[in-house]
Structures are given as structure tokens and as C-alpha cells.
N, C-alpha and C positions, 0 to 999 in steps of 0.2 A: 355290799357292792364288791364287786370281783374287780380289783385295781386292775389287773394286768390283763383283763376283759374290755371292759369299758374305755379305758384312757391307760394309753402306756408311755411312761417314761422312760427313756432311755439310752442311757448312759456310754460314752464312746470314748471317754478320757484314754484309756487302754490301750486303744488302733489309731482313732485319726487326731486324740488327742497328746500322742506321744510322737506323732512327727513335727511335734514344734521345735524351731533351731534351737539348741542346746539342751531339750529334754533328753533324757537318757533314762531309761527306769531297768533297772536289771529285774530277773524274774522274785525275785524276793519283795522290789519296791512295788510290781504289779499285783500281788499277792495281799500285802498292805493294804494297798489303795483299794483293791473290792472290797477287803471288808470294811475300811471305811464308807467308801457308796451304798452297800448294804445297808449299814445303819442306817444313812439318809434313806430308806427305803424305796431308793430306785427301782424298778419292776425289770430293768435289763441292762446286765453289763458285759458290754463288747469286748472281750478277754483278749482280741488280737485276732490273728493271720496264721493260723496253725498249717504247718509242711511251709509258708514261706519263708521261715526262719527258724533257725534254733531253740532262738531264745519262746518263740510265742508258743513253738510246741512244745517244749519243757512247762511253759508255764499252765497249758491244761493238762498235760499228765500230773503235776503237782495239783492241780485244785481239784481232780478228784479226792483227794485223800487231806489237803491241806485247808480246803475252802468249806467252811458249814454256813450255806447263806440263808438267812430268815426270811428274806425279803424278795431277793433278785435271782432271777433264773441265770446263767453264766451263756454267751452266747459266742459264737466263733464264725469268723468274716471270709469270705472266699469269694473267689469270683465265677462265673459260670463257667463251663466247660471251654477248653480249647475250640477253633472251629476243625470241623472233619473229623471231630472224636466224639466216640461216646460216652456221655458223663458217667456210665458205670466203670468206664476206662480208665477215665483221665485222674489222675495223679493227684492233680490238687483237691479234686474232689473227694475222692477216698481219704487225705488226710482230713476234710470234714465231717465225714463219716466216724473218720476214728477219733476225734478231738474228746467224746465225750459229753461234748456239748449239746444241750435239748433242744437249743434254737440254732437258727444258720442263716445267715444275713449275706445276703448274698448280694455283689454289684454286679449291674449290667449298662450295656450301653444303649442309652437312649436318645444322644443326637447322631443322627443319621451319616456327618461328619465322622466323627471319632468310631464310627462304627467301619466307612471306607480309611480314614488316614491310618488310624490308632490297632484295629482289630484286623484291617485289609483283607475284610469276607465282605459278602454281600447281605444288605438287609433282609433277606429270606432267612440265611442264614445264623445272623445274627437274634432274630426271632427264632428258630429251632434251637439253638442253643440255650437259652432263655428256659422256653419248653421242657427241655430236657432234662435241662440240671432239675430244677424247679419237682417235677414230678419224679423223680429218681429219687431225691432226697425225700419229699413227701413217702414214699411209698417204703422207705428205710428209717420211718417214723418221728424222720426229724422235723421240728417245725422249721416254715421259710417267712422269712421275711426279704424284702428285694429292695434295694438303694437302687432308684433309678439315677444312673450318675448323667451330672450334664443336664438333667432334664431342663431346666427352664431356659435354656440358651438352643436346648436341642426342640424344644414346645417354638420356640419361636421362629424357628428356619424349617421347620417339617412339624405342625402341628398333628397330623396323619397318624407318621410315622411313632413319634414318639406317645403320644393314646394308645397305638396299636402295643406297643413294649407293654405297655401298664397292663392292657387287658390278656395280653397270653400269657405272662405272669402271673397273675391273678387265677386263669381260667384250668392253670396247671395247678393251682393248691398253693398261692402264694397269700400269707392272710394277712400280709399286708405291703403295702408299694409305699414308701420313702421317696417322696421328690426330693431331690439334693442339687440345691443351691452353688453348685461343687465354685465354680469362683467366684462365688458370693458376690457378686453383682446385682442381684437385686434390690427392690425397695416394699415397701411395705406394702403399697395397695396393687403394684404388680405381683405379687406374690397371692394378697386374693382375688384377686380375677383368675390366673391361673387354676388355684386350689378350688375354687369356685366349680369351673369350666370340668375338672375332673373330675369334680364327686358328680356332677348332676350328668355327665355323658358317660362317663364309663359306669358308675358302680362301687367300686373297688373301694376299699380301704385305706386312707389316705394316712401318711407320715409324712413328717418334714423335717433335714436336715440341710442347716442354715450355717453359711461361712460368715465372717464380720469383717468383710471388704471393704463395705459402705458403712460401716459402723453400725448396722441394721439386721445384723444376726437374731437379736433378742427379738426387734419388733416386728421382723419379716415371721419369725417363728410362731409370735401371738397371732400374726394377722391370718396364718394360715390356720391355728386354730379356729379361728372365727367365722373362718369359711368352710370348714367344715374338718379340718385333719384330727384324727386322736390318736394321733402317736406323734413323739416331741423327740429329737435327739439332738443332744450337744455335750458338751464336757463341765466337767467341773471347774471351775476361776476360766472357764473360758478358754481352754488350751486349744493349741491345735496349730496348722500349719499359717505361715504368711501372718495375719490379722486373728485367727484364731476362729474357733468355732462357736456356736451360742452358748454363752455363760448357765449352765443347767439349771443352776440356783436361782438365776436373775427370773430365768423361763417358771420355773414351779412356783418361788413367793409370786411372783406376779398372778400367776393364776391361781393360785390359794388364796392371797391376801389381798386381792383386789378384782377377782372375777367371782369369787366364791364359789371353785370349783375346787374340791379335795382330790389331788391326783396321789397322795402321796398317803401312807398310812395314818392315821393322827396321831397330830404331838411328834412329829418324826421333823417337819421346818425347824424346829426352836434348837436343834441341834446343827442346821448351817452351818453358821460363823466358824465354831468349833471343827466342827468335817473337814470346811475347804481351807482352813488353816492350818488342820494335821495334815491334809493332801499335798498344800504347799510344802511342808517340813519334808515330807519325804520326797518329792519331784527337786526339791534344794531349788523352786522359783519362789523369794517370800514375797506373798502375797498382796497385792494391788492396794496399798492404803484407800484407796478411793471408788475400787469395786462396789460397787450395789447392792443394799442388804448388808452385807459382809466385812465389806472395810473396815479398816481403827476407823477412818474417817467419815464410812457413811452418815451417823451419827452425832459428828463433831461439831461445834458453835465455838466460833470465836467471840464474834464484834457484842459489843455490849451491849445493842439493841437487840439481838436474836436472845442474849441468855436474861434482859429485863423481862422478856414475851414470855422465853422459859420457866422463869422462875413463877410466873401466873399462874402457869398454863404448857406442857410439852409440848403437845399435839399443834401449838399454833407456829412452831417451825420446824415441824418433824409429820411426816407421810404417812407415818405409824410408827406402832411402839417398836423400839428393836427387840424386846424382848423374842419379838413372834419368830423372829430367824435366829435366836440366842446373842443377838450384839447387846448392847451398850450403850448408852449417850455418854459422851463427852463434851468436857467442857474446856478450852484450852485457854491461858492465860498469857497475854500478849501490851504493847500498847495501846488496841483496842480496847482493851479490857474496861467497864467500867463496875462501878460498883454490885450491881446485881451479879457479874460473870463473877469476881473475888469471892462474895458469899455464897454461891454455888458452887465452885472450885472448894474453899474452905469445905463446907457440906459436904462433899463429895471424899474427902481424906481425913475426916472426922473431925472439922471445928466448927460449932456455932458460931458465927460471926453475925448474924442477926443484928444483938440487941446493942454492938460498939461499933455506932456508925464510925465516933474518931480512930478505930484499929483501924476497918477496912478502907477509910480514906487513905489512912498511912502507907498502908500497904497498895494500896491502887497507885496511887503518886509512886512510892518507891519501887513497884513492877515497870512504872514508864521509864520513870528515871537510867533504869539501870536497861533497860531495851534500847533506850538511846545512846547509852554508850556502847552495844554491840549485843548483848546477854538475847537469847531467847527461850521464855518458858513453857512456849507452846510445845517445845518438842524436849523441854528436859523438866516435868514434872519433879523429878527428885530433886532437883536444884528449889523448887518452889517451896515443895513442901517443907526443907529446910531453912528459908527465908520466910513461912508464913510461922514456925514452931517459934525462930529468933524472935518477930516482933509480940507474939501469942503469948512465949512465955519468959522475955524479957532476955535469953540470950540464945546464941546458937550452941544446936547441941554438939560435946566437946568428948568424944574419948581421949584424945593424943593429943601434945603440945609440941607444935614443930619450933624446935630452935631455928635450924639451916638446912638446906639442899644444895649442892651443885651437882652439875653433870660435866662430864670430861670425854668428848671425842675424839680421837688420832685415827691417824690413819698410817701406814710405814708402808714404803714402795713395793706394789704387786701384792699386795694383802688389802681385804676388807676393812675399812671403819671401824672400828672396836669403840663402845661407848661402854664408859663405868659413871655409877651416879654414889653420892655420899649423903646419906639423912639421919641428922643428929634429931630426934626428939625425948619426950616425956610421955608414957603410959603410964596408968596404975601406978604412980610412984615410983618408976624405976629410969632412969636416964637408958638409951641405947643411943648406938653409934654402930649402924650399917651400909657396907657398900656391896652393890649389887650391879651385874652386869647384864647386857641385853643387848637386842639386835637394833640399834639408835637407842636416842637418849631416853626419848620415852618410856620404852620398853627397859631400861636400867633403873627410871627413876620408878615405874610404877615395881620392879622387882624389890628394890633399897624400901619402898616403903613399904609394901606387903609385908619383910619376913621382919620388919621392926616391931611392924604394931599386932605382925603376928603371935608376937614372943608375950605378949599380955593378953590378949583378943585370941588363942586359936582360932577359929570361926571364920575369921580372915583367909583361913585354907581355902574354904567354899566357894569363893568371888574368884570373879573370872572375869576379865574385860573381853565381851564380844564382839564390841562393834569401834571403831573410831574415825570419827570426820571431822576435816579441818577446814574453816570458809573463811576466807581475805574479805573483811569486808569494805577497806577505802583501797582499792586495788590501783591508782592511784599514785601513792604514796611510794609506792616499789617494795622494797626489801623491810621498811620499817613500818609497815601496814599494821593495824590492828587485827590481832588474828581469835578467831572464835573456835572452841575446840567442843563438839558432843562426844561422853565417852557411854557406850551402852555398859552396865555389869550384872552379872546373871549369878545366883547364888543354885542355881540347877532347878530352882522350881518358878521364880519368877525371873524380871529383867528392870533394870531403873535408868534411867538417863541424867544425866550432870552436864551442868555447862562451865566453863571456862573460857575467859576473855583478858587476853593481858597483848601487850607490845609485840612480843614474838611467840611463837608456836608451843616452845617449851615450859614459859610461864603459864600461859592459858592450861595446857594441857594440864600440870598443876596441879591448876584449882578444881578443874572437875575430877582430876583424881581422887585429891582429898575428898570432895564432895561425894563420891561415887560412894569409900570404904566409911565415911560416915553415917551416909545415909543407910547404907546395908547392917551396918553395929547396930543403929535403932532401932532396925525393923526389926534384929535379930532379939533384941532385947523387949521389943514389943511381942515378940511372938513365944518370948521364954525360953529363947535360944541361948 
């Protein structure tokens, strides 16, 4: 089967998925990002807007020499010739020419509207230029592919007009037409009626690119499948302007794992998760817990009835296996919890908890117990696992004994806050007495207890606090509220989450500290660190 023959995916994170607010990708992070989409074996990736900017034509003079792609041809976006010029003239054109690029994607205008307000030639016109570019580039042996822009808004106010775009495009060497959705206002069964109405009147080769206005990107994109399109474009997590464009992954599992169509090399899905997660790392947007397919969460089971069904039987709350996209089930541990979710939980971080119904009651009561006073272990695993080790094996595990801590803030007129923290404990036998300073108390206390229990533990260099959130939860109360602290801590290859829950902020924060470098000593000692 010829993928990029048959059925082409393809990939736009690059152009229309880099105009999302606050995306920024310098030419280095778009470099990255194809060869990531390559692996996921995309059939074409939209590398940008070559001559309209610096940065997009820097970035194909680089991926000659920098890009070895297995999978995706590299393609370059342009728009048709200016009107009254000839596209062997015009500017932008020639920088398509020279991009490098073996395909060329070219947008045109196809409601008759944007063609007088936006373009202000006339629709003759505006089909000559169409014409031209189209066959000029065919004939300098680049492939054309054409984004009919506006089409379904411009099909609905000149149904004429806009068939006529599609077909002199096509009849000039265009091998295939993209209906684009461009403000994503449609809905799914208006999208096949239209898709419908153009494969069976014109001919032509149908694509569809889908915006998620109506939150209908994914399923306006299937639907036009269905009607006949085999060409799919969207971005990867879904990027793109406003609402974003169609999630590419949600579009391909879907129709691999639920149409039974292979659009995509085999065995190339099951690396997903992993893709559009190193994709996130570099775009610096982390990724959508609750995206499709792909999320930590897509996956996840709280309530104790979804993980009694589980522990049967997956499949009777789950759509399929995640493995097929490279995720994971989870299983989170909560109030909900009841005894099937514990000894799945347990299973899952290596304790049989099976065959001592009295352990896992103990432990089920004591996960409510302590959720009711504020604690949540659905999003701090490592807090758990160290609360299921205590009751498993009779105590909690201990490298350092704190005597005391304080913290000490000032401030002196026209200078910043200055925070020092003081932590007397016990490692290995040896008393220490450190103070350590930082930018708040926090950040002094977590400095005072790193280089303490660093002086017996080196290893403790490695840990790094990534993330920290604080949630008032009797808000209420005012200033003496019970406060709940998650600290994320990252030893460079993985990451673990702690909770802390005390009166004020700095207590709470505390205990998940301590909780954060002990759980990291275990792992480290489990792994022969």
C-alpha cells in the first residue's frame, strides 16, 4: 500500500499550528518537532511560509542538510500569485520555488466575498491566478496541493463559484483540493453533505482541514472522511489559532483503531503518547491531562466501582487498550477509593495486597480519613506509596531524623524580604545543624534541608523541585485556613509528587518536602543508586 498515495496525513503543527497565542518555536524547536512527526509516520509535514519570514526560510535552508525524514515528504505553504502578476514573477512564489520543498500547498481564495473584500480583484481574476500559480509550479516539478481557504462559508453563499476554484485547480495539476473549515464553524453532518456534493460533481481529490470552534474539528474531519476525503490535516495536541486545529492523533487512532483503516505506517500509533508529549516539552505547552488517546488522564479510574469492573475485566471501562497509542491505565487513589481501586493501586507499585483483606481495609479507611482532613492522593502518588510501604511493612521509611526547623523572614526599608530557614536533624549517624537561605521561606527551607541530608545522601544533588501548588481549602476561615501543598521533584529522569497539609502554608509545604527527598532516597536505593 503506498501511504502517501492512498490516504495522506498531514501534518501542519509548523504553519497553522504555530499561530497559537503564545506558541513561539524558534527554527531549532521546528527542526525537533519534524523529526518527531516523522517518527509518528506522518506522510507530510507543513515546515511553514518560506520568503514570508526569516525565521520559516532559515528553517528549509536548514532541513536540507539538517532533516533525514523516513517517513514525511517536508512541504512549504504559499499563497497564489499576487493579482496582475505573473506567478513566474512574483516573489513569493519564487521563494517556493527555492524552499527546496517537493510539495507546495498552496492557499486560495474560494468565497467569492474574501476574494472582492480581502484580495479586491475580481472573480475571473482570482481563478487566473489560481491557474497559474498551480501550473507554473507543476511545470518546475513541484508537487501542488491547494487549501481551498473559507471554502464551506464561501460553498454556502456562491455554491458556483467556489466548485469552480476547486475545478481549475485541479485541472491545472493540483493533486489535491483541501476544503478548510478556516473558522471552524461547522458541524459534522454539514461537513458531509458538502464533502459529499464535491467528490460526486467535480471529480477532484478531496482533503480536509478542520478548525475546533464548535469543538467539532475531530469529528467534522471523520465525517468528511466518510464522504469521501483521503487527505486529513491537523496538528499534533491540537494546536493552532483561537480553539485550535484538529488534534492529528485523536484523527489517525480513530481511524486506525476504530475504522480499521491503516493510514499510518504499522506499529508507528503505539508511539503517540510519547510524540505528543516530547512535542509538548518542546512547544513548553504541557500537555492536556485529559486529551484523547494521549492524556495521563485519558486512561485514569478513580471511583471504586470503575476499578472493581477493572480489576475483572479493563476493557469493561476502557474504549481500548492504551497500549495501542503507547499510554497507560491508571489507577488514582482518592476518597472514592474502595477496596478493589487499593489492591490495584498496590499492584500497580509492586505490593500484592490480594490475599490481607485486614491491610487493604486499613489502608482504604486510612486514605478517607486523611482526604477528609485535606491530603489528596490522586495527584500525589508518592505521598501514597509511602503511606502504603508504612502500613505493608510496619513503618515509614526513614533516612534523616528532624529534630527542628524554623524559618525567619525580614524585611528592612527599600529592600526585598530576605528569608533564612534553620534545620537541625540526624543522618547516618551524624547530627547536622544548617541554615540556608532562599527567595521566601520555602525555598530556604527546602535549601537548609537539601545540603543537610545532602552531607550523608550525596544523591540528594540530583532532586530538583519542579513544580509547587498551594490550595486553601476552608477559604472561609481567612488567614488560618487549612492550607494543602503538591510539591512535583524530578531526579532528571523521572518526576514524583508529595502532598502536605498543615494550618499555614509553610508547615504543609514541610511535609511534602520531607515526603518529596524521601521518597526519591528510596527509589534511589531501589534502583542501586
Amino acid at each position: 500500500m503506498d501511504l502517501q498515495g492512498d490516504f495522506h496525513v498531514y501534518d501542519t503543527t509548523l504553519r497553522d499550528g504555530a499561530q497559537q497565542e503564545g506558541l513561539n518555536l524558534s527554527v531549532a524547536d521546528k527542526l525537533s518537532i519534524a523529526r518527531h512527526l516523522d517518527g509518528l509516520g506522518v506522510g507530510y509535514i507543513e515546515g511553514g511560509w518560506p520568503g514570508a519570514n526569516p525565521k520559516d526560510t532559515e528553517f528549509f535552508r536548514r532541513a536540507r542538510t539538517e532533516l533525514d525524514l523516513a517517513n514525511a515528504r517536508l512541504t512549504a505553504f504559499g499563497a497564489t500569485r499576487r493579482a496582475g502578476v505573473k506567478a513566474a514573477d512574483d516573489p513569493g512564489i519564487a521563494a517556493l520555488r527555492e524552499s527546496g520543498a517537493s510539495v507546495v500547498t498552496l492557499v486560495a481564495k474560494s468565497h467569492d466575498r474574501h476574494v472582492d473584500l480581502a484580495l479586491r480583484t475580481t472573480l475571473q481574476e482570482n481563478l487566473a491566478m489560481v491557474r497559474d500559480t498551480v501550473s507554473h509550479l507543476r511545470a518546475e516539478g513541484q508537487t501542488v496541493f491547494l487549501d481551498a481557504e473559507h471554502f464551506f462559508d464561501g460553498y454556502r453563499d456562491n455554491r458556483d463559484y467556489a466548485l469552480e476554484v476547486l475545478r481549475t485547480a485541479y485541472d491545472a495539476g493540483a493533486e489535491v483540493i483541501a476544503l478548510c473549515d478556516t473558522n471552524g464553524g461547522m458541524l459534522p453532518g454539514w461537513v458531509a453533505d458538502v464533502v459529499h456534493d464535491v467528490v460526486d460533481t467535480t471529480g477532484v481529490r478531496v482533503g480536509i482541514h478542520c478548525h475546533n470552534d464548535t469543538g467539532c474539528a475531530v469529528a467534522n474531519t471523520l465525517a468528511a472522511v466518510d464522504a469521501g476525503a483521503t487527505h486529513v490535516q491537523g496538528t499534533i495536541n491540537g494546536y493552532g489559532e483561537r480553539t485550535g486545529n484538529a488534534d492529528l492523533v485523536s484523527v489517525v487512532a480513530n481511524l486506525e483503531l476504530k475504522l480499521d483503516r491503516r493510514v499510518l505506517p504499522a506499529g508507528l500509533l503505539r508511539d503517540a503518547t510519547r510524540i505528543a508529549h516530547a512535542v509538548a516539552e518542546v512547544t513548553n505547552f504541557p500537555p492536556a491531562s485529559r486529551q484523547p488517546y494521549v492524556g495521563t488522564s485519558a486512561f485514569t479510574h478513580k471511583a471504586g466501582l470503575h476499578a472493581s469492573a477493572i480489576k475483572v475485566d479493563p476493557d469493561l471501562y476502557q474504549h481500548m487498550d492504551p497500549v495501542g497509542v503507547g499510554n497507560d491505565m491508571r489507577l488514582l487513589v482518592s476518597d472514592m477509593a474502595g477496596r478493589a481501586s487499593i489492591e490495584l493501586k498496590g499492584r500497580e507499585l509492586g505490593f500484592d495486597l490480594s490475599g490481607d483483606r485486614e491491610l487493604v481495609t486499613r489502608v482504604t479507611d486510612r486514605v478517607k480519613r486523611l482526604e477528609q482532613r485535606g491530603y489528596t492522593f490522586e495527584a500525589a502518588d508518592a505521598s501514597f506509596e509511602l503511606l502504603l510501604v508504612e502500613e505493608v511493612e510496619g513503618e515509614r521509611p526513614a533516612y534523616f531524623d528532624v529534630e527542628s526547623w524554623r524559618v525567619i523572614t525580614e524585611t528592612r526599608p527599600g529592600e526585598e524580604a530576605a528569608s533564612e530557614a534553620t534545620v537541625k536533624l540526624r543522618a547516618a549517624g551524624v547530627r547536622y545543624v544548617v541554615t540556608g537561605e532562599g527567595n521566601g521561606p520555602v525555598n530556604a527551607l527546602d535549601a537548609a534541608l537539601r545540603e543537610a541530608i545532602g552531607q550523608a545522601f550525596p544523591e540528594v544533588a540530583k532532586f530538583e523541585l519542579i513544580d509547587y501548588k498551594v490550595r486553601i481549602l476552608d477559604q472561609g476561615h481567612g488567614t488560618d485556613a487549612i492550607t494543602r501543598v503538591l510539591i512535583e521533584t524530578s531526579d532528571g529522569e523521572s518526576t514524583w509528587v508529595t502532598v502536605g497539609v498543615g494550618h499555614n502554608v509553610i508547615e504543609a509545604s514541610w511535609d511534602a518536602l520531607v515526603d518529596g527527598l524521601t521518597f526519591g532516597l528510596r527509589r534511589q536505593a531501589a534502583d542501586g543508586g
